[in-house]
C-alpha positions as MATLAB code, in Angstrom:
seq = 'XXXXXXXXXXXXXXXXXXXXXXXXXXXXXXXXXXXXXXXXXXXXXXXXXXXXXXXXXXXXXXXXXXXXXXXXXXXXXXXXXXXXXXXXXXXXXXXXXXXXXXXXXXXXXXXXXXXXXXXXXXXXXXXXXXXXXXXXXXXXXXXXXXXXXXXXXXXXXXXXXXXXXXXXXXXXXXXXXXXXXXXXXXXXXXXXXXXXXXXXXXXXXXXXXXXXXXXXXXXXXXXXXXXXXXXXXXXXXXXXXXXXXXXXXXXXXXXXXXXXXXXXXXXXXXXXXXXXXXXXXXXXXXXXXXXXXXXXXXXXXXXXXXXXXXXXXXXXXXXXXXXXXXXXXXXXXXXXXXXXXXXXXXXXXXXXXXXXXXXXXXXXXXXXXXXXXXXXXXXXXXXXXXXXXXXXXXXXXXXXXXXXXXXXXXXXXXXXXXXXXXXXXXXXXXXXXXXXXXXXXXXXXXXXXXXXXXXXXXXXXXXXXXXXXXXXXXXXXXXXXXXXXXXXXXXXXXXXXXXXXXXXXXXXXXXXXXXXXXXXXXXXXXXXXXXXXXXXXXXXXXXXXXXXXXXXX';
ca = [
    -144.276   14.227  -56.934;
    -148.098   13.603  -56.945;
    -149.381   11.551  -60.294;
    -151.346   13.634  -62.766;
    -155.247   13.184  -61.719;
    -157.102   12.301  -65.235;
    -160.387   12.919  -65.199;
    -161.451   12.429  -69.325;
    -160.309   11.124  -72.764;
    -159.805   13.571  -76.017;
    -162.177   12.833  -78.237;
    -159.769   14.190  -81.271;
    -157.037   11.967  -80.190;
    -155.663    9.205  -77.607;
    -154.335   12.039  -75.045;
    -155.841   12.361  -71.337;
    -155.964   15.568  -70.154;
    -155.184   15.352  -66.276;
    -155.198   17.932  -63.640;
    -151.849   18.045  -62.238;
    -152.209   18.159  -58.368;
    -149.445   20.566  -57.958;
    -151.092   22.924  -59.829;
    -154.481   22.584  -58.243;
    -154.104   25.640  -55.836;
    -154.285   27.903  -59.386;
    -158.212   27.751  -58.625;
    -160.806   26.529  -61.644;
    -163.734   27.007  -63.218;
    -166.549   24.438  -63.868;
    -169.465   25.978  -66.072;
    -172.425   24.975  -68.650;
    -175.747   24.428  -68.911;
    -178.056   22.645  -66.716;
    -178.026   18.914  -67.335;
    -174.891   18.932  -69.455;
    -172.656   16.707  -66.590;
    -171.415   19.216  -64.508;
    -172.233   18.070  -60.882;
    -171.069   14.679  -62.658;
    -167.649   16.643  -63.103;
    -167.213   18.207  -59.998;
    -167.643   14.375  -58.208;
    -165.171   12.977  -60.240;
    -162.964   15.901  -59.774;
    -163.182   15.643  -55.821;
    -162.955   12.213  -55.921;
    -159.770   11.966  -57.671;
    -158.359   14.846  -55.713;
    -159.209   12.927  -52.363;
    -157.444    9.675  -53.596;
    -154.561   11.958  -53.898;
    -154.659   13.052  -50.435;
    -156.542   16.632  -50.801;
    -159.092   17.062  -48.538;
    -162.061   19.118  -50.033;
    -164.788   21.071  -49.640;
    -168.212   21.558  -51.394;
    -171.713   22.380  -51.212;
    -174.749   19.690  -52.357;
    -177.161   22.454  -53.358;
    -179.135   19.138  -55.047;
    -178.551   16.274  -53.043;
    -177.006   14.064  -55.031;
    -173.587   14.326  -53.774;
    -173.735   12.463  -50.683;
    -173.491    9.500  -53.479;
    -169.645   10.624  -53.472;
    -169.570    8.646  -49.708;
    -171.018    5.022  -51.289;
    -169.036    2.762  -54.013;
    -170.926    3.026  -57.424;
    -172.715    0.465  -59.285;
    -171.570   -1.005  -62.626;
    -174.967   -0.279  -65.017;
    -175.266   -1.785  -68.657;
    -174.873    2.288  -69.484;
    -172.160    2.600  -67.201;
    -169.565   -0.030  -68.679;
    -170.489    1.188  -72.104;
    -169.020    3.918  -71.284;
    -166.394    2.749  -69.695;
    -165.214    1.020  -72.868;
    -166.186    4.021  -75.232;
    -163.218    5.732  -72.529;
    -160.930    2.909  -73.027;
    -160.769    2.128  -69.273;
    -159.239   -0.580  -67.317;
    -159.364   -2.016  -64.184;
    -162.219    0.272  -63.168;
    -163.867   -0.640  -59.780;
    -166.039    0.943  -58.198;
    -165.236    2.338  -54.229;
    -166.821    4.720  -51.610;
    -164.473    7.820  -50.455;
    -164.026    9.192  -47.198;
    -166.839   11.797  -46.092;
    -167.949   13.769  -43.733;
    -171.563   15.575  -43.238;
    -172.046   19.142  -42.522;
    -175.246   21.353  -42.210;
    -175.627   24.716  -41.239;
    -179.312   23.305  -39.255;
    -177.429   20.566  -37.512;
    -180.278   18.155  -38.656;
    -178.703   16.444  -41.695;
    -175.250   16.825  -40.988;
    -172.318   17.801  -38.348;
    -173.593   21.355  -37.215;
    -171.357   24.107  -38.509;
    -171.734   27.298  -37.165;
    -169.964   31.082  -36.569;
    -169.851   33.977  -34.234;
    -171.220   36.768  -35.093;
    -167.926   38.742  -34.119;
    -165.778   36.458  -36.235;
    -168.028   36.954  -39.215;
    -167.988   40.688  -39.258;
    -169.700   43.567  -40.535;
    -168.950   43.715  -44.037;
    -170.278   39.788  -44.302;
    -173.233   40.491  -42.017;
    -174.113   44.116  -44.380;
    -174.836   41.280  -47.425;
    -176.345   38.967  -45.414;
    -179.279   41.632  -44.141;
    -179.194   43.411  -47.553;
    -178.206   46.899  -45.593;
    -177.798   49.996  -47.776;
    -174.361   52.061  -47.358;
    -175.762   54.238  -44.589;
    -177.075   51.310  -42.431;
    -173.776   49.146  -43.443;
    -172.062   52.143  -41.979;
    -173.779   52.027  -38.601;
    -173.467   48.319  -38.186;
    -169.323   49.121  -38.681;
    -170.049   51.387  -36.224;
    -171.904   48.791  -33.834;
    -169.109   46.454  -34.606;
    -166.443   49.341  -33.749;
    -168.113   49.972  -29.977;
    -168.203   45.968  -29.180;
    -164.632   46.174  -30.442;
    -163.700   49.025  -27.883;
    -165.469   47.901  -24.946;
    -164.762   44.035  -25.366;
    -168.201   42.745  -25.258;
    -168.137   39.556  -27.221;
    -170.639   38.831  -30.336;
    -171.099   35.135  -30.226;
    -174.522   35.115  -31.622;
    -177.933   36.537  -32.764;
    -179.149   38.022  -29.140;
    -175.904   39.348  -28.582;
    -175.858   41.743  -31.881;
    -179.748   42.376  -31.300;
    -178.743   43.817  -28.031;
    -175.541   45.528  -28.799;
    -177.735   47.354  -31.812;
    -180.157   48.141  -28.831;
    -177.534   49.132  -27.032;
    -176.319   51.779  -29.664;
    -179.640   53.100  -30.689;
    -180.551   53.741  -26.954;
    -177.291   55.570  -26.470;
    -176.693   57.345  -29.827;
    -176.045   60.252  -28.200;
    -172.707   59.161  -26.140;
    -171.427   57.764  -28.937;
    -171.900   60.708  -31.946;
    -169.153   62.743  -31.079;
    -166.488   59.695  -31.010;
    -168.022   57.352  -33.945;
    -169.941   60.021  -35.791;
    -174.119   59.655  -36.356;
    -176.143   56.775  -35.558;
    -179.680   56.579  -37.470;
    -182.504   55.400  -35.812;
    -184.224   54.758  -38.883;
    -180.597   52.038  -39.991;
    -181.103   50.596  -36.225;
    -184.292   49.826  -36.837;
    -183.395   48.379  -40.386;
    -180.386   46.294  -38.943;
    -182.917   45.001  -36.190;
    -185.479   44.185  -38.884;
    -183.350   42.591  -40.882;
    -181.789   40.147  -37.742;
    -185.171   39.277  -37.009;
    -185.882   37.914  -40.847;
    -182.243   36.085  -40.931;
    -183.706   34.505  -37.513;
    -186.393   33.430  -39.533;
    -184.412   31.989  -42.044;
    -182.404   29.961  -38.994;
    -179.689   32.060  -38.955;
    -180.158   31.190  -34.560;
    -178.503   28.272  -35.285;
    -175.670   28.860  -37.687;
    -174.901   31.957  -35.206;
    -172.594   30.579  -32.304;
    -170.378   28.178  -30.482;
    -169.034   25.971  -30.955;
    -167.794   27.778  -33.848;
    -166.163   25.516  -36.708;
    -162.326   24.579  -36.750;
    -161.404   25.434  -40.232;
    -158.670   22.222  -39.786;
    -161.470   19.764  -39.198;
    -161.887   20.262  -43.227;
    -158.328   18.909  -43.997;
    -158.192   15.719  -42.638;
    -156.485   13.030  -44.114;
    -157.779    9.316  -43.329;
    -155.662    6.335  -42.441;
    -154.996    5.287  -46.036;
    -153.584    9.071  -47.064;
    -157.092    9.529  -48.443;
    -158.613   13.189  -48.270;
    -161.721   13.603  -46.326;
    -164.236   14.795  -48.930;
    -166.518   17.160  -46.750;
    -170.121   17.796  -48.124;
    -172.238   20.681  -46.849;
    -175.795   19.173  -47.048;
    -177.303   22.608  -48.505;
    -180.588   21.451  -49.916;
    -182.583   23.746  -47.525;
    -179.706   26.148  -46.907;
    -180.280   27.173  -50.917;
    -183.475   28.779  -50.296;
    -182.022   31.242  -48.515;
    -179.068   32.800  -51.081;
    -177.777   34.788  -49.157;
    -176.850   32.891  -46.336;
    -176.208   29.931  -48.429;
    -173.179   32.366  -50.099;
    -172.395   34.355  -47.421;
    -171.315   31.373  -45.389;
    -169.218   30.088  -47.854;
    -167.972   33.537  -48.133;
    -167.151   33.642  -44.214;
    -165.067   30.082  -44.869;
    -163.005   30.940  -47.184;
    -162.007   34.381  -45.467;
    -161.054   31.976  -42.330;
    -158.653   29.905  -44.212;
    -156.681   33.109  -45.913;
    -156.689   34.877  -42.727;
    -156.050   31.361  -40.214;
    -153.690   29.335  -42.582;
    -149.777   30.224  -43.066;
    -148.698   30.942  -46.408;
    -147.200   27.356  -47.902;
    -145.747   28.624  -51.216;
    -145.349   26.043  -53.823;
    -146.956   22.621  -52.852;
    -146.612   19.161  -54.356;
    -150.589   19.148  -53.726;
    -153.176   21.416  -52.036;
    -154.175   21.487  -48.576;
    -157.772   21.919  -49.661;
    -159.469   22.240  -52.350;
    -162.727   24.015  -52.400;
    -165.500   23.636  -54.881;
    -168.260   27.083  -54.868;
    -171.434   25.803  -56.672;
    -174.295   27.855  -57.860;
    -171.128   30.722  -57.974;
    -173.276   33.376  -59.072;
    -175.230   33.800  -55.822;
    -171.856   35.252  -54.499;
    -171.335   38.089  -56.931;
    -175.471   38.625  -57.408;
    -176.317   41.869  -56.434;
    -172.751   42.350  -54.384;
    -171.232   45.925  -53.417;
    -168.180   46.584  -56.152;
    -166.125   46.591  -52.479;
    -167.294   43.151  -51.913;
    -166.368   42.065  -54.946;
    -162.648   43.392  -54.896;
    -162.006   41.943  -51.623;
    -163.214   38.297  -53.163;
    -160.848   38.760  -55.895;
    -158.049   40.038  -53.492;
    -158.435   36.895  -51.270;
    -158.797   34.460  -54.518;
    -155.661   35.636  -55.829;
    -153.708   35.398  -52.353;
    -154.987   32.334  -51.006;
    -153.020   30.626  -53.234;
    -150.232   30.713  -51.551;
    -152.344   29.262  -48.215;
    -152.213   26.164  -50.720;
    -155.321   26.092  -50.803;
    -157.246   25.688  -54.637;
    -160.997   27.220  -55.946;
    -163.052   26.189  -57.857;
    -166.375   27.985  -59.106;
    -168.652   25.867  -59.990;
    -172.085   27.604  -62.238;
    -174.258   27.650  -65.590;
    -172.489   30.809  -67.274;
    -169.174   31.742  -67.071;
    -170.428   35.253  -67.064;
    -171.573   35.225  -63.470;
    -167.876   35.532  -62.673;
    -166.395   38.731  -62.596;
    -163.858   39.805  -64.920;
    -161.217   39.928  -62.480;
    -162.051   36.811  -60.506;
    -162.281   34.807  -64.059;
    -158.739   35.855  -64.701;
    -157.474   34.258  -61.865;
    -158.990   30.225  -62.525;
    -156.210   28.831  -64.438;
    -157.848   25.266  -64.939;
    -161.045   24.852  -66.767;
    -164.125   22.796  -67.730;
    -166.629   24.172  -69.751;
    -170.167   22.272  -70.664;
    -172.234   23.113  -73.547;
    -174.199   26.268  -73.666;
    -176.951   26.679  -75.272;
    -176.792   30.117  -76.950;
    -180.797   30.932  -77.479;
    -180.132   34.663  -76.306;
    -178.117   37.715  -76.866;
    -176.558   37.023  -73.332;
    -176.541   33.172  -74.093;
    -174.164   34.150  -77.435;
    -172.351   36.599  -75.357;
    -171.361   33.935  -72.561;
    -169.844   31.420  -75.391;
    -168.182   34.000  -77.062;
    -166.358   34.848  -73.849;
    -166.194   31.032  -72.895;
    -164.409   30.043  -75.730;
    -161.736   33.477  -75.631;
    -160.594   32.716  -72.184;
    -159.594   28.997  -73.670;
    -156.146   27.972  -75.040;
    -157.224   27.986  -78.796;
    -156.747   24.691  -80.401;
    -156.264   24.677  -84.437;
    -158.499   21.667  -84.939;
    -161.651   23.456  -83.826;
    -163.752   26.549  -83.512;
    -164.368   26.464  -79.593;
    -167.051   28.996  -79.655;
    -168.894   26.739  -82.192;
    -168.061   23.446  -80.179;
    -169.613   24.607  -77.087;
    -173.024   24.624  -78.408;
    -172.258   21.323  -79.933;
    -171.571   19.639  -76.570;
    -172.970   16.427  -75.508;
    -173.905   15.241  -72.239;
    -170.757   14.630  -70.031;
    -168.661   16.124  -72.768;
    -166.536   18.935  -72.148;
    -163.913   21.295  -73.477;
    -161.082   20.833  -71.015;
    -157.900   23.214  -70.504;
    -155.743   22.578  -67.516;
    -152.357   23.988  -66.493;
    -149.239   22.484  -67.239;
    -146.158   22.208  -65.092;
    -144.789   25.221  -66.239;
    -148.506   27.182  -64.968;
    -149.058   27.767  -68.910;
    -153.083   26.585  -69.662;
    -152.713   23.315  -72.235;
    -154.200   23.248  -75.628;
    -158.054   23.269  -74.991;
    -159.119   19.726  -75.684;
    -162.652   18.297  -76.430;
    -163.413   15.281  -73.913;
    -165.234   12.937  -72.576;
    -165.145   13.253  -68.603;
    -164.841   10.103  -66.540;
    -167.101    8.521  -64.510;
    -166.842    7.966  -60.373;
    -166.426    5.439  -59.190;
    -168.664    6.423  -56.484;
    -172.603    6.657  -56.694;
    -173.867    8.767  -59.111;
    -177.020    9.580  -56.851;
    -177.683   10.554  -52.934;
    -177.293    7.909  -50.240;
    -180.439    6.414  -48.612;
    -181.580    8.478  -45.144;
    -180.152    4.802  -43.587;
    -177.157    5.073  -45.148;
    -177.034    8.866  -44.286;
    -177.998    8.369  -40.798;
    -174.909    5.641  -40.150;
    -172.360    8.105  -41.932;
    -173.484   10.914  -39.102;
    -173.404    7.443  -36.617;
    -169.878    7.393  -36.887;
    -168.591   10.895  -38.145;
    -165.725   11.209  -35.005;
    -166.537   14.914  -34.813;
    -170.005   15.223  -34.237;
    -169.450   15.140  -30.626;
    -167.615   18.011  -30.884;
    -169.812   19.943  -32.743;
    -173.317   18.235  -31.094;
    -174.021   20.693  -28.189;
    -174.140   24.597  -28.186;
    -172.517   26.757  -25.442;
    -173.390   30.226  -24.823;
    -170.815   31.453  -22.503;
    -171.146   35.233  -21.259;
    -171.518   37.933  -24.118;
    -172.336   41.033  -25.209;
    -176.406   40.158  -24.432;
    -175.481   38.837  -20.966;
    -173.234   41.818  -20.186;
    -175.844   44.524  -21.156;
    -178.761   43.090  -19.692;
    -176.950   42.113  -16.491;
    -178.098   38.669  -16.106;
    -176.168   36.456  -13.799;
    -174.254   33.844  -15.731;
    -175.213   30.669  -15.586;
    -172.374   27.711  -15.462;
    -172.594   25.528  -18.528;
    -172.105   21.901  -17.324;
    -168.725   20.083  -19.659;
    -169.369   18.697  -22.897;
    -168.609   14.910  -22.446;
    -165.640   13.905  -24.736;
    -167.430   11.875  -27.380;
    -165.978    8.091  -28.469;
    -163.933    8.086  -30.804;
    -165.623    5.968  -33.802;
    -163.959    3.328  -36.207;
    -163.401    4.993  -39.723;
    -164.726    3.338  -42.685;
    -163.205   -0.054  -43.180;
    -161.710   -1.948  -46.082;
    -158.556   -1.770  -48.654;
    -158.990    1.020  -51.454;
    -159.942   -0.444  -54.743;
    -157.378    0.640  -57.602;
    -159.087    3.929  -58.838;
    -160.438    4.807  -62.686;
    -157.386    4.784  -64.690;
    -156.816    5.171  -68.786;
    -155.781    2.087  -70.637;
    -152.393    1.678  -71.725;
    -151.272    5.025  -69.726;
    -152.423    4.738  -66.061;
    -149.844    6.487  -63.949;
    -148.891    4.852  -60.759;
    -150.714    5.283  -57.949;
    -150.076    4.249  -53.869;
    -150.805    0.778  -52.603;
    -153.654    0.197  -50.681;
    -152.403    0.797  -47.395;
    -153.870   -1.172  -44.234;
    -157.035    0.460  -42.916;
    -156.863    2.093  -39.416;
    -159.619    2.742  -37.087;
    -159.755    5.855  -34.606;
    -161.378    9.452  -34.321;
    -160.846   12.719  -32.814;
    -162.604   13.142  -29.000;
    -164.424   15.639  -29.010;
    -163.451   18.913  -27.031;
    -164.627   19.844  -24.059;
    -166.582   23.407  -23.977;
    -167.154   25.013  -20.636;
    -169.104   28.440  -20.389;
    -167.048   30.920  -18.264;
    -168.347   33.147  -15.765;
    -167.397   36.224  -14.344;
    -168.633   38.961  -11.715;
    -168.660   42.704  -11.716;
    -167.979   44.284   -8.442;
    -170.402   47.673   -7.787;
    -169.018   50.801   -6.521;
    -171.601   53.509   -4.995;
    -170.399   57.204   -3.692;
    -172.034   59.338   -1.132;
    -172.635   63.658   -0.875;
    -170.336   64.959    0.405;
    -171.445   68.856    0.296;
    -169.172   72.170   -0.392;
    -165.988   71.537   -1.379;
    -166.569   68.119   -1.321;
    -169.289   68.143   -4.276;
    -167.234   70.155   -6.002;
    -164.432   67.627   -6.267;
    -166.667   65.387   -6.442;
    -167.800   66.870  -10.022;
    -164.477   67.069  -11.010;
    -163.636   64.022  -10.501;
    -166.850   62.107  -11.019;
    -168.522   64.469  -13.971;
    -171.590   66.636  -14.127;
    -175.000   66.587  -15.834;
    -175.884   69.759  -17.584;
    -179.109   71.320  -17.859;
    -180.169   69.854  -21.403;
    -179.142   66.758  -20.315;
    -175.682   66.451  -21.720;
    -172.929   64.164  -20.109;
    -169.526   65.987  -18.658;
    -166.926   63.250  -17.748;
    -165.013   63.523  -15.190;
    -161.540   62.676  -14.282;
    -161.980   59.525  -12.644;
    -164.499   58.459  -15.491;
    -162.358   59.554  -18.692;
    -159.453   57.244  -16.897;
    -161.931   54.616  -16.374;
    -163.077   54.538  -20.019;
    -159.239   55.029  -21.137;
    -158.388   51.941  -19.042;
    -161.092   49.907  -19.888;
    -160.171   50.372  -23.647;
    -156.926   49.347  -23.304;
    -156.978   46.525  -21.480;
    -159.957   44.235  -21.493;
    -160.902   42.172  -18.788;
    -164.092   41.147  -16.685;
    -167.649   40.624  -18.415;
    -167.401   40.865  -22.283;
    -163.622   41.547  -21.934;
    -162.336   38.280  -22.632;
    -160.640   39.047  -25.797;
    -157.596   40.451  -23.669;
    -156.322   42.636  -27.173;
    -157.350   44.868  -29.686;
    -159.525   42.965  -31.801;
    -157.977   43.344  -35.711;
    -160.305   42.021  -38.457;
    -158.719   41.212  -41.916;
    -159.866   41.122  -45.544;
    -163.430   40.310  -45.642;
    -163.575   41.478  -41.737;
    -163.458   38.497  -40.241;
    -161.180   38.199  -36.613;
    -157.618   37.777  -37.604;
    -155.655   35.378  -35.607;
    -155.598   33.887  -32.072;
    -158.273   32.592  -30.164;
    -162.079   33.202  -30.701;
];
């Protein structure tokens, strides 16, 4: 079994309260004031879980994480501390990274389809009402039927097109379509285009197992989502974390008890997720953050008040850090009273008086024990990293995105035939091959023996010999397909006749009969996709927070 991962020293006493890694899928809770140590916390946290072999996931909303990727230097401040803590052997070391950015300019571009990340995302991220979130199910519902593939922004701007220009065939099998919500879907597309939602929106969309890789020495790959400019706009900023954690519950197999995670994902600035959200929303985040346990796979809110997490969310984050508060306001008061009555009380002080009392890099820590009880809350000093406490130089940066193996794979769009192509009937045009990228050396050198408490430092692996390799990337070709057209002639009499039957009338005021042939053809094409925008070859089922369940994309 995986050692306990101790990240701080009791200040009451010579215990270490540690994190115990098979616990670490229970999810967590990181909260306190701003400038009390809790970015501080959450590197030391992830760095400790990646020397244990958990890949992880979070979001540098500052940009002082990309420190977490560079070995740390030892300051006068620095070793003071580290004999305040009572540590030994401590040496500082760089841990295994990897660079993403929704803009592709500071990182490994990341991006989604529009049909993976579904309507109920996409309602949030355009701020639609209920009505116009109800016509963009139903946009989402034709594109289902009729196969036409949502890869990115022009394909939904023309599928909403599509809709508005055709309400009329479609209100008697989906119900009403507004023009006034068409137009409000539209408007609000054009402002997330704005915002440069263009180029989060398409393919290559991201593998959700390029974020659990493991390096040559059974490190985790810590993987930071350079979200300095992806901040100022919230709701994309939490919607897309949002969309990634949907496609690990609804992509990974449940894994029951592990000795360790499979990932462990940290949500800073938390309370841009459940600002301003739908009540429906916010059940189907607590739905997914109590099942996706058992995906083995561990989160971790990370924000200033522990009241910006819902009641029913907060009861599921078994292991927690809190920071001081600073209690100047009714709501202030209110958040430390609840902060301190969700923690284990411990007889040798009054938590809700403590956590006003905090220090810098001081914390009151409760963590699960083996049995999933929470431990005696405990008042602690939290260990340093023994990576950089500060962002990397662009240099540095720029070498790190140098040799990432997967940014080949991720480097070049595609835009295969969709939903715009099909409805505007432009001829395809064949995307030449991606060429498979070199694979790039990893990172070399022995690990350094990590932070551990004096006198009680549980055993960790040997430094294991450092391989070299990467992943090719994948080659991406753009299909193409053609549409045969069919034309019919007048036949007169009898033959007009039949021919309404079986091809459908026009009536006076304009309305639409279908005839046999046509009703078959619709029926067919329903059931069995194939051709121009059919390429999804099944019924297209969408799970918890709508994104595409299963199979390919």
């Amino acid at each position: 079994m995986t050692e306990p991962l101790y990240i701080a020293k009791s200040v009451d006493s010579d215990d270490y309260p540690a994190l115990l890694p098979q616990m670490a899928n229970r999810h967590g809770l990181i909260t306190g004031a701003t400038g009390t140590g809790k970015t501080v916390t959450l590197q030391s946290l992830a760095e400790r879980l990646s020397y244990a072999g958990v890949p992880v996931f979070m979001a540098d909303v500052k940009g002082d994480l990309s420190g977490v990727a560079a070995a740390g230097t030892l300051t006068p401040k620095l070793e003071k501390r580290i004999q305040e803590l009572g540590l030994e052997g401590y040496t500082p070391f760089a841990n295994p990274a990897m660079f993403w950015d929704v803009f592709g300019t500071s990182g490994i571009p990341v991006r989604a389809t529009i049909s993976d990340m579904g309507p109920l995302l996409l309602a949030r991220l355009l701020n639609l009402n209920e009505t116009q979130s109800g016509v963009l199910q139903l946009v989402f519902r034709i594109a289902d039927d009729q196969g036409l593939l949502l890869l990115d922004l022009k394909d939904l701007r023309a599928m909403v097109q599509y809709v508005g220009d055709n309400a009329k065939n479609f209100t008697t099998e989906y119900g009403n379509v507004s023009t006034a919500s068409i137009g409000a879907i539209q408007r609000g597309l054009l402002t997330l285009e704005e915002q440069g939602g263009n180029l989060f929106f398409g393919e290559p969309m991201l593998d959700i197992h390029d974020l659990m890789q493991i390096d040559g020495n059974g490190r985790g790959v810590v993987n930071v989502l350079r979200a300095e400019k992806l901040i100022n706009a919230p709701a994309l900023y939490s919607t897309f974390l949002l969309w990634l954690l949907a496609e690990l519950f609804e992509q990974l197999p449940e894994a029951g008890d592990l000795d360790k995670p499979r990932l462990v994902f940290f949500f800073d600035e938390a309370h841009l997720l459940f600002s301003d959200a739908p009540q429906a929303l916010v059940d189907k985040v607590e739905q997914v953050v109590r099942l996706i346990r058992s995906k083995g796979v561990g989160v971790y809110f990370v924000t200033q008040n522990p009241l910006d997490v819902p009641e029913k969310v907060l009861g599921q984050l078994g292991n927690r850090v809190q920071h001081a508060l600073r209690a100047f306001t009714p709501r202030d008061q209110k958040a430390v009273q609840a902060a301190a009555q969700t923690m284990r009380v411990n007889p040798k002080f009054d938590a809700a008086a403590v956590i006003g009392e905090l220090g810098v890099g001081e914390a009151l820590v409760s963590f699960l024990d083996e049995k999933g009880r929470p431990g005696i809350t405990e008042r602690a000093l939290i260990f340093p990293p023994a990576s950089r406490l500060g962002p990397l130089t662009e240099d540095e940066l720029q070498a790190e995105l140098a040799n990432a193996p997967l940014h080949g794979k991720y480097a070049a769009t595609t835009d295969r035939v969709s939903a715009y192509e099909a409805l505007k009937g432009q001829a395809p045009q064949d995307a030449a091959d991606t060429a498979a990228a070199p694979t790039k050396p990893g990172r070399p050198g022995a690990i350094p023996p990590p932070t551990q408490p004096a006198g009680r430092a549980p055993s960790f692996p040997t430094a294991r010999p450092e391989t070299s390799g990467g992943q090719a990337a994948r080659n991406s070709t753009a299909r193409t397909t053609s549409a045969a057209q069919t034309g019919t002639g007048g036949l007169g009499g009898i033959g007009d006749m039949l021919g309404s039957i079986l091809t459908g009338t026009t009536g006076p005021r304009g309305g639409r009969r279908e005839g046999v042939i046509e009703a078959a053809a619709k029926s067919a094409a329903r059931g069995a996709a194939g051709t121009v925008g059919r390429e999804l070859g099944r019924q297209i089922l969408r799970g918890v927070l709508g994104s595409i369940l299963g199979g390919k994309r």
